[in-house]
N, CA, C and O of each residue as an XYZ file, in Angstrom:
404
protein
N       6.591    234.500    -66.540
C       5.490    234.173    -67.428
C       5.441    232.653    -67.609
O       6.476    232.101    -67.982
N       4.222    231.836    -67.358
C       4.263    230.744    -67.253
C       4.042    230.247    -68.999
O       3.270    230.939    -69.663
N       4.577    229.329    -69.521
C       4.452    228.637    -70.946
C       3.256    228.031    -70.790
O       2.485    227.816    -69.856
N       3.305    227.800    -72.018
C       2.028    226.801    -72.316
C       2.637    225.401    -72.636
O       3.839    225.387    -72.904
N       2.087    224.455    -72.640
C       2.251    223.156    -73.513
C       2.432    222.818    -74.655
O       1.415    222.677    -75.334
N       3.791    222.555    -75.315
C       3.296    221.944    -76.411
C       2.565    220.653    -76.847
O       2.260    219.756    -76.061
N       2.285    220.644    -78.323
C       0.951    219.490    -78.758
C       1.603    218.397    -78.928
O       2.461    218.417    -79.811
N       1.452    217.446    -78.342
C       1.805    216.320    -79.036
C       1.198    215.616    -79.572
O       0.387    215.232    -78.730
N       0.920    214.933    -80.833
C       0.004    214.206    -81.767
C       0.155    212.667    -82.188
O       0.583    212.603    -83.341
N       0.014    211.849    -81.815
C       0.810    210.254    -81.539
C       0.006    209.914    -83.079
O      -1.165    209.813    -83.445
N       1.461    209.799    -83.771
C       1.166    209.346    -85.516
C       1.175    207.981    -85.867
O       0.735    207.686    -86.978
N       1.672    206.937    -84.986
C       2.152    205.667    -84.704
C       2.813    204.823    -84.126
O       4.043    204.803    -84.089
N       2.108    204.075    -83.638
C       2.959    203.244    -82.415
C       3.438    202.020    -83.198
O       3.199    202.127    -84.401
N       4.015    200.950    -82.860
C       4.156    199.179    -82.770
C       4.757    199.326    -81.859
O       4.876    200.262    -81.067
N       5.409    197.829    -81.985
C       6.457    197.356    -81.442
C       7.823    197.664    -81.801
O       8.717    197.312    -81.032
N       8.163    198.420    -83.124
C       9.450    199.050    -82.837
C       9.448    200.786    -82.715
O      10.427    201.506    -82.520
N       8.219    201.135    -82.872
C       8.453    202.458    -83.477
C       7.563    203.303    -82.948
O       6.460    202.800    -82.732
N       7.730    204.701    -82.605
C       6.627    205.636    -82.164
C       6.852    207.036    -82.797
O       7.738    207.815    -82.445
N       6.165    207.202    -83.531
C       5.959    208.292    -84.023
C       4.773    209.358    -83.512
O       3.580    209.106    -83.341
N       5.601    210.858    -83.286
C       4.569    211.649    -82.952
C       5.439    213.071    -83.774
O       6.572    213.460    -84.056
N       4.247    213.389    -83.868
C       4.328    215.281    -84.345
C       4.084    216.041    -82.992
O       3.162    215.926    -82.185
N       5.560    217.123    -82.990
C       5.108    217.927    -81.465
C       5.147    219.354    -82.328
O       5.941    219.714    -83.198
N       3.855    220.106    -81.693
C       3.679    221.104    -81.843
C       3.800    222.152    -81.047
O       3.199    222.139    -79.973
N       4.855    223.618    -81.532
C       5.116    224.239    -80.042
C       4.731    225.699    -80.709
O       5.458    226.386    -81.427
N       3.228    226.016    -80.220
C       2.932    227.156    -80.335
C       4.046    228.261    -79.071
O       4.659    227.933    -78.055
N       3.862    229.772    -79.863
C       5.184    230.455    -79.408
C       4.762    230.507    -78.163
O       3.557    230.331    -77.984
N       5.418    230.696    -77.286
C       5.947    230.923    -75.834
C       5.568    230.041    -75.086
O       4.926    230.329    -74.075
N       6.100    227.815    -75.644
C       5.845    226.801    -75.279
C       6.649    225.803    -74.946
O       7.776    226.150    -75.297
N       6.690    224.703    -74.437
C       7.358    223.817    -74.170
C       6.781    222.633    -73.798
O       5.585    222.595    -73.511
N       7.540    221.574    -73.763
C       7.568    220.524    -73.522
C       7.365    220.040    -72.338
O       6.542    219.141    -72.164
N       8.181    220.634    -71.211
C       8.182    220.285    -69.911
C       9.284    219.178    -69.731
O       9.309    218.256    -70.546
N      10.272    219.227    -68.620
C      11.493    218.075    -68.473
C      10.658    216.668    -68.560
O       9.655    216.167    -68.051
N      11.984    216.229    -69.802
C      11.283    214.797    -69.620
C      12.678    214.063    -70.180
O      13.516    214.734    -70.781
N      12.875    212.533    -69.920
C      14.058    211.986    -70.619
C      13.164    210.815    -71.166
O      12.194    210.191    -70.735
N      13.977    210.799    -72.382
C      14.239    209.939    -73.596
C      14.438    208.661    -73.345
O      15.604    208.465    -73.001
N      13.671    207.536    -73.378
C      13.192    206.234    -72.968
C      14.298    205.485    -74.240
O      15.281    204.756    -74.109
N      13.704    205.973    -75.307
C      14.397    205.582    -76.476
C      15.366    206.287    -77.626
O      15.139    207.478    -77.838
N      16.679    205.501    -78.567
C      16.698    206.316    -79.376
C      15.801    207.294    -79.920
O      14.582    207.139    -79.853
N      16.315    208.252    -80.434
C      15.454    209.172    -81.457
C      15.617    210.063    -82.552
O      16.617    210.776    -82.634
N      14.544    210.077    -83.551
C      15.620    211.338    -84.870
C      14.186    212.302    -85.005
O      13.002    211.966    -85.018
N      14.643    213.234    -85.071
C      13.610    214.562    -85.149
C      13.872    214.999    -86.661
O      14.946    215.130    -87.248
N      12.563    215.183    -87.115
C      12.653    215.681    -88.621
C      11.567    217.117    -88.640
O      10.343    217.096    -88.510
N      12.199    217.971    -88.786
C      11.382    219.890    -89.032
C      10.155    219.461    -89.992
O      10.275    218.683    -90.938
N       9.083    220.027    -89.639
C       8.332    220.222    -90.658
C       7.793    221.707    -90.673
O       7.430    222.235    -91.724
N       7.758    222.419    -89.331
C       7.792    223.625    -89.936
C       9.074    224.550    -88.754
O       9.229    224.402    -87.542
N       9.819    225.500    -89.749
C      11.225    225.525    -89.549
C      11.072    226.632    -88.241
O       9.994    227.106    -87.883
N      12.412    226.932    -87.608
C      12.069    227.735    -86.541
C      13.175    227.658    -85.698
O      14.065    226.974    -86.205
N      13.513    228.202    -84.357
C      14.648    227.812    -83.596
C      13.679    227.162    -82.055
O      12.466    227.264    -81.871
N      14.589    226.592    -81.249
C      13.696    225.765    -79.820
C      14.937    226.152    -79.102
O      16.040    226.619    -79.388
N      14.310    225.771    -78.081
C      15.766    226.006    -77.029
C      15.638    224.811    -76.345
O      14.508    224.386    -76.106
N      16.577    224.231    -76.010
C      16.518    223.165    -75.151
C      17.575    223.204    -74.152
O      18.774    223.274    -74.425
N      16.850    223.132    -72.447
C      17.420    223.178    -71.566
C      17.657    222.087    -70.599
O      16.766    221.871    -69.777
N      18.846    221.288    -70.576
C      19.386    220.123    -69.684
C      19.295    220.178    -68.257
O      18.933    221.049    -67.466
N      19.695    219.084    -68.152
C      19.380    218.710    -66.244
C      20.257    219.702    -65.047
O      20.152    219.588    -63.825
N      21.311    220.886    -65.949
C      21.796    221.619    -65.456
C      21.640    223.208    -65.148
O      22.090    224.015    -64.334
N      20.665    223.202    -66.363
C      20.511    224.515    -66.757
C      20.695    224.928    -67.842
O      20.092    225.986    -68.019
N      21.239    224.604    -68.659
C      22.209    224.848    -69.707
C      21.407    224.796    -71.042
O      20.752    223.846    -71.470
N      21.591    225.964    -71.583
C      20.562    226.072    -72.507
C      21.272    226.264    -74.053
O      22.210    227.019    -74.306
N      20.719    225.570    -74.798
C      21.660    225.083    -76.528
C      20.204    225.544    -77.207
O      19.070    225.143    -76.945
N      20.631    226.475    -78.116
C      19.246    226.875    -79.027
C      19.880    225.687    -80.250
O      21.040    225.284    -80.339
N      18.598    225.284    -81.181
C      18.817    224.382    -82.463
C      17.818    225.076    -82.604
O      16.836    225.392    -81.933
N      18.655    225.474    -84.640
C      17.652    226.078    -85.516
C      17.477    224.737    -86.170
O      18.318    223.839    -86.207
N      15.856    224.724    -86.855
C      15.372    223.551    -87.469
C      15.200    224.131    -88.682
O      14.928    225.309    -88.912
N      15.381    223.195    -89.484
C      14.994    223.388    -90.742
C      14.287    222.400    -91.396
O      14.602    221.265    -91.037
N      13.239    222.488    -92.435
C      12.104    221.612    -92.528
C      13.110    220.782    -93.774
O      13.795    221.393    -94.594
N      13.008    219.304    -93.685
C      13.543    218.411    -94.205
C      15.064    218.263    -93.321
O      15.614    217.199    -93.036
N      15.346    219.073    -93.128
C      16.367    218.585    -92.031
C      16.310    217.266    -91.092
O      15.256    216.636    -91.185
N      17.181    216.809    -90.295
C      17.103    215.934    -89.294
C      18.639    216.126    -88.308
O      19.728    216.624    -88.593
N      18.029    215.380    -86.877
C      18.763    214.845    -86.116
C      18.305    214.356    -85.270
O      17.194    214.499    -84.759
N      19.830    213.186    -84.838
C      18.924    212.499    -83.908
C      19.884    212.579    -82.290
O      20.875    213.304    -82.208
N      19.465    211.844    -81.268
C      20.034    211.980    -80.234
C      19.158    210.406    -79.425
O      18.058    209.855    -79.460
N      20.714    210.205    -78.653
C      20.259    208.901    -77.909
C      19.327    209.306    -76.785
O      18.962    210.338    -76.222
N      19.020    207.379    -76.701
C      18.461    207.259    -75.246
C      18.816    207.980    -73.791
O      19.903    207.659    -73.312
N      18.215    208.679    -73.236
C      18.744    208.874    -71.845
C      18.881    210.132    -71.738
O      19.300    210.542    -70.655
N      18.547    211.204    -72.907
C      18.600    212.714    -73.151
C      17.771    212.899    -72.377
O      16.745    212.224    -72.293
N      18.122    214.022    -71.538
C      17.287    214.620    -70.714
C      17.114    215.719    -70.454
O      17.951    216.126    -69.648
N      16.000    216.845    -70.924
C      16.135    217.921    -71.371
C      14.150    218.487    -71.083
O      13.094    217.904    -70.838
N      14.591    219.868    -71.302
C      13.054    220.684    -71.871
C      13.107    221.167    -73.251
O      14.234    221.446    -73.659
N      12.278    221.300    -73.931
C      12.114    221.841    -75.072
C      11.378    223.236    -75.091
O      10.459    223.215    -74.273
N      11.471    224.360    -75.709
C      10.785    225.530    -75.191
C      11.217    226.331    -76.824
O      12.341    226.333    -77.327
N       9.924    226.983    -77.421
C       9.806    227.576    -78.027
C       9.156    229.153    -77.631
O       7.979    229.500    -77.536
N      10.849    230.204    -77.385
C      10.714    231.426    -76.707
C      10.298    232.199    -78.181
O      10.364    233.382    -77.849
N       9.936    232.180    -79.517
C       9.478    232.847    -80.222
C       8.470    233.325    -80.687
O       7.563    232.659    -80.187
N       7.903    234.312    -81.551
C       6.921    234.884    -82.205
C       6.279    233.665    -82.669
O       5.145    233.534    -82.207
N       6.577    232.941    -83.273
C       6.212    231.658    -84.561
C       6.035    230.018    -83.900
O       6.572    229.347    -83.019
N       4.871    229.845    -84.978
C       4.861    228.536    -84.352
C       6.137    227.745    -84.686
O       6.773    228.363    -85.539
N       6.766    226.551    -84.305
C       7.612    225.731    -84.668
C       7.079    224.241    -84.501
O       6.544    223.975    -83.424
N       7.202    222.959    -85.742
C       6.958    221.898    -85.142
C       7.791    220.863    -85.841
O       8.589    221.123    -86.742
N       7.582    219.847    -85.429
C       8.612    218.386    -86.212
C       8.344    217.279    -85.939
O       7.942    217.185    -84.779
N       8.391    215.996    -86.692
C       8.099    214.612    -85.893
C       9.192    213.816    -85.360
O      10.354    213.653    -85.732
N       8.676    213.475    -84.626
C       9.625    213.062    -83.737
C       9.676    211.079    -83.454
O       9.046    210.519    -82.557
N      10.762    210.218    -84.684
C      10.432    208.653    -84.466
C      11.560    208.496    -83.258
O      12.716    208.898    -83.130
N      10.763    207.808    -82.535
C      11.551    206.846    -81.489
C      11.793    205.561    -81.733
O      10.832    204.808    -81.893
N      13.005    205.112    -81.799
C      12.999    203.884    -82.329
C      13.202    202.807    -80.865
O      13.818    203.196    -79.873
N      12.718    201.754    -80.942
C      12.434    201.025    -79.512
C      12.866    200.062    -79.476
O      12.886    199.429    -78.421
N      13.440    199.524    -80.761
C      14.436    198.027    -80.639
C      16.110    198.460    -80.581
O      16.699    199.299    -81.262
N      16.410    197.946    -79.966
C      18.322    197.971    -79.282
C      18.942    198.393    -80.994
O      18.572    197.837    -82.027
N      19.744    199.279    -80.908
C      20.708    199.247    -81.657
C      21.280    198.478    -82.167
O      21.823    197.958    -81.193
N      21.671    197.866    -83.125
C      22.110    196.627    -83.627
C      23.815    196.358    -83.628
O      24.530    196.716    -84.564
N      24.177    195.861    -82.755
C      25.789    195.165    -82.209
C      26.496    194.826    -83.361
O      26.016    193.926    -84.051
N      27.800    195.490    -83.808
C      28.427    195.170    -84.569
C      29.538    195.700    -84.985
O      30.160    195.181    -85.911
């Protein structure tokens, strides 16, 4: 069964920062992609995703709305929402270097 796409909604760009809301109506995904920049994901509406790496390897994360996490640059993964329910969260990328110290 082929997925659908999830939404992505671009909430704000600059120069340090990109914010988007991804929306993953059920039986959706993302499609492989890697992570240009840091990043922290915050639930806004709660749910579980599955996310599958450059191996195969598949790690479900349950979200919870006000929750967070984040994960570095260079993640490389799919995102896929195999459930009944919608699930979504925003997602800031932060684009200036980590700060040395």
């Amino acid at each position: 069964m082929a997925l659908a796409p999830a939404q992505p909604t671009e909430l704000l760009e600059n120069d340090r920062v990109r914010v988007t809301r991804w929306d993953f109506p059920p039986n959706s995904e993302t499609g492989h992609h890697v992570h240009d920049y840091d990043y922290v994901v915050v639930p806004v509406v709660p749910g579980r995703l599955v996310l599958v790496d450059d191996q195969g390897k598949r790690n479900e994360a349950e979200l919870t709305v006000g929750g967070a996490y984040n994960r570095d640059a260079g993640t490389s993964h799919n995102v896929i929402n195999e459930g009944d329910a919608p699930v979504a969260f925003v997602e800031v990328e932060l684009k200036e270097p980590r700060a040395k110290g």
